[in-house]
C-alpha positions, 0 to 999 in steps of 0.5 A, a space after each residue: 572800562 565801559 563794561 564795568 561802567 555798564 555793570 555798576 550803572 545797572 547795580 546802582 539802579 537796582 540799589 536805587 530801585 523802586 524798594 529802596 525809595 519806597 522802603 526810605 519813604 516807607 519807614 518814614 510813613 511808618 514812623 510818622 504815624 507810629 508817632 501820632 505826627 509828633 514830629 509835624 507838631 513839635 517843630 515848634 518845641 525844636 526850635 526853640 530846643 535848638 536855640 536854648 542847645 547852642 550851650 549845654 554842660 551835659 555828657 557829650 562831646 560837642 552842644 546839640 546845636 553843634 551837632 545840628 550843624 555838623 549833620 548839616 554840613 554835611 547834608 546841605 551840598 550838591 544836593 540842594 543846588 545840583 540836585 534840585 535841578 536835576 530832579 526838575 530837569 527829569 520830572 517836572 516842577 512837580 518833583 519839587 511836591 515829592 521833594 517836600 512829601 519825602 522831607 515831612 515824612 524823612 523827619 520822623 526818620 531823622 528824629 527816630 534816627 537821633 534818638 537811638 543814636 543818643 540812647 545807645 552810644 557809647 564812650 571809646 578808649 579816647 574818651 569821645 562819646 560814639 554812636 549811630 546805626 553800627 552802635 545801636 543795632 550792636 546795643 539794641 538788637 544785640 546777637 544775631 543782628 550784629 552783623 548789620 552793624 558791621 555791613 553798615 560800618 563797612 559801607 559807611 567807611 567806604 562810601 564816604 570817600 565817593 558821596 563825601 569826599 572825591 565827588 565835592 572835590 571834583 564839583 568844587 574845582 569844576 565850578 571854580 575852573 567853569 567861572 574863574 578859569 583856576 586850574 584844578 590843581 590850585 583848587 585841590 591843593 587849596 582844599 585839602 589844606 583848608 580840610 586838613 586845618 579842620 580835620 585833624 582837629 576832630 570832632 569839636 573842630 569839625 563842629 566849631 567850623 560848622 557852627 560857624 560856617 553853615 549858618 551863615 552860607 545857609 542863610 545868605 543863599 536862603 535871602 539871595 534867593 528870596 530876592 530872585 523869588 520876590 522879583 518874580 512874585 506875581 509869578 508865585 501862583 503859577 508856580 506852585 500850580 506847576 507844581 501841585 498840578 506836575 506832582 498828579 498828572 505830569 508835565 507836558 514838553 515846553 520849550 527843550 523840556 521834553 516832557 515827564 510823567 506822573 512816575 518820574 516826578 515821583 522818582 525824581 523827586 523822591 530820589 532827589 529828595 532823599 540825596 539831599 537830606 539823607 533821612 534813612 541813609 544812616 548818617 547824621 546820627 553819628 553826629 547827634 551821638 556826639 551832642 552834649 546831652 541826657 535826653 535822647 528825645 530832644 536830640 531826636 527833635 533837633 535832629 528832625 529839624 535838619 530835613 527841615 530846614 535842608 529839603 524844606 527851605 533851602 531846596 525849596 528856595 533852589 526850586 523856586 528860583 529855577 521854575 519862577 525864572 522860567 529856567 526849568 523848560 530850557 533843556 539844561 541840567 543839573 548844577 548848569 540849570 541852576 547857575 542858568 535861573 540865578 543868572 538869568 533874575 539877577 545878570 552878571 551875580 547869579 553865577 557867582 551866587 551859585 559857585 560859591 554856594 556850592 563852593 561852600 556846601 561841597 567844602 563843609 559836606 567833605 568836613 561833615 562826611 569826614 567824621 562819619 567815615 572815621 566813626 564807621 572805621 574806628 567802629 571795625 577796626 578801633 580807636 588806632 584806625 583814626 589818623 590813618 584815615 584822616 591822612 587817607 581822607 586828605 589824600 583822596 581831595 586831590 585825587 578827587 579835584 582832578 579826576 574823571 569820577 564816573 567809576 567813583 560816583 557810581 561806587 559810591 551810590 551803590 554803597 551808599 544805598 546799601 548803608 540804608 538798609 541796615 539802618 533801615 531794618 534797625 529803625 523796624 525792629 527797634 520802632 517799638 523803643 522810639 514810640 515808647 520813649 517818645 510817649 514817655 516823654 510826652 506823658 512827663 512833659 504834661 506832668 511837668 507842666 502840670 505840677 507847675 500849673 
């Protein structure tokens, strides 16, 4: 079993190696430019998109917001409180910078992500509208690309029951067990009947919840830690100097911070970046497919809105709190070291500010991941596929709340960087869609505007 262990660790660095986040951060670069910064500029215009989407009559399944929401569901997670730490626990406050430049950049992934997914989805023998990577590398490049649409259906399929399912599990019943002292057994069966109640509804289930759930969670952790940020706010200029200055030249050891250089901020920080938000990876425009609406450019500017607000205000808040409490240089990591700076600024609520933070994210991340994973299955084996994986999907929660997972974890990480790179080649070859239909809709826009005028 350590051999194994050893052999898929070196894999999944190898996955996760420097190509793959140059190539995620890359492509995002690419983007962004080929777009003459749209995204940057149109954050505004999404906004207000996002507020007038919460109703549409429109084709689709589920409105644009709904569908915004069930991205998010299942981007904001661990990521965003374990992550975070473990990206400044590894590099450095500067990490947070890298965090931030991959967010920028991820949005004009995310959107160019959305736009192809609403563009080229189709309508399945159920009725439902379906789409993402498999649908568009299948309807935009066609022939000899079809394969990648089944290597990303395959790895999307699989990698769900790791990144998606059997690790928020196992965060779920480990945080609950830490502070609450609930067996792990109690939690799993309380999950998997809270997730089946959501499931085996579908989509608008699924998104109904999200809808809900997530504005609500996001925001309230989003003031918790404005509060701690706001206890600590002659302290803000030193913190964002810790930052900027450990993004260029690193940060020295202090305290049981051993240290980090330039490189690991940027690795981690990237990395960390990417875990948390997904831009590249392919997911969240299977979502987005499903979103009542005729105009793929505008769900591409909602879409876009997801990094946003996932890496910009909610990992930005989880950083603030850890660096300003002064927590960073404690030698602790991962979900510790953010349960440690919660607790420290506000004594005896922190900790529980945390768990059900993360209690919350893992739970709506499994909901979120659920439907992509079902996507990528009905895309390999049909519409027939659906219950069987929705059963298997429950049965796995359990498994996940009570097991070791490093075997799983590992698994996962490595299909899951594979996604990417099938998603990523579509992105290339088809950018010359995305800067076409973009300019389009720009030029009809200002031709809009103008006739009004």
């Amino acid at each position: 079993m350590e051999q194994l262990e050893t052999i898929l660790n070196e894999i999944s660095s190898q996955v996760w190696g420097v190509f793959m986040l140059a190539m995620l951060l890359g492509i995002g670069v690419y983007l962004t430019f080929g777009l003459k910064f749209f995204t940057f500029r149109k954050v505004t215009s999404a906004i207000i998109m996002l507020w007038q989407g919460r109703k549409s009559d429109q084709e689709g399944d589920i409105t644009p917001f709904q569908a915004l929401m069930t991205a998010l569901s299942a981007t904001i997670g661990t990521g965003n409180i374990a992550g975070v730490a473990t990206a400044i626990a590894l590099g450095g406050p500067g990490a947070v910078f890298w965090m931030w430049l991959t967010a920028l950049f991820g949005m004009a992934t995310k959107y160019a992500e959305a736009l192809l997914a609403v563009e080229y989805r189709e309508t399945d023998d159920q009725g439902l509208h379906v789409g993402g990577p498999m649908y568009y590398i299948k309807n935009g490049l066609k022939g000899k690309w079809n394969w990648l649409a089944v290597a990303f259906a395959f790895f999307g399929a699989f990698a769900a029951f790791g990144i998606g399912n059997m690790v928020q599990a196992n965060s779920v019943a480990d945080a609950v067990q830490t502070l609450f002292q609930v067996p792990p057994l109690y939690t799993a069966i309380i999950l998997t009947l809270l997730s089946a109640v959501v499931i085996l509804g579908g989509i608008n289930r699924i998104a109904e919840v999200a809808a809900g759930l997530v504005p609500i969670m996001a925001i309230s952790y989003i003031i918790c830690a404005l509060v701690v940020i706001f206890m600590h706010y002659q302290e803000i200029p030193h913190a964002l100097g810790l930052i900027l200055k450990g993004a260029f030249s690193g940060t020295a050891a202090v305290g049981g911070f051993t240290g980090a250089a330039v490189w690991a901020a940027i690795r981690f920080g990237v990395a960390r970046g990417i875990f948390s938000n997904e831009a590249g990876l392919g997911s969240a425009p299977i979502a987005h497919a499903a979103a009542k609406t005729n105009d793929p450019v505008q769900q591409g500017m909602i879409a876009m809105l997801g990094t946003f607000i996932d890496t910009i205000l909610v990992c930005t808040m989880t950083a603030l709190v850890i660096i300003l409490s002064g927590a960073w240089s404690s030698g602790v990591n991962g979900a510790a070291l953010s349960t440690l700076a919660f607790e420290t600024s506000l004594p005896g609520i922190g900790s529980y500010v945390v768990v059900l933070g993360l209690v919350v994210f893992a739970f709506t991340t499994i909901l979120g991941w659920s439907y992509y994973g079902e996507r990528c299955a009905e895309y390999l084996f049909g519409t027939k596929v659906i219950w069987p994986y929705r059963f298997l999907w429950l049965c796995a929660i359990p498994v996940g709340a009570m097991s070791k997972l490093t075997i799983v974890w590992l698994v996962a990480d490595i299909l899951n960087g594979l996604m990417a790179i099938p998603n990523l080649i579509a992105l290339v070859l088809l950018s010359p869609v995305i800067f076409r239909m973009t300019s389009h809709y720009l030029r009809t826009h200002a031709e809009n505007q103008g006739n009004v005028a």
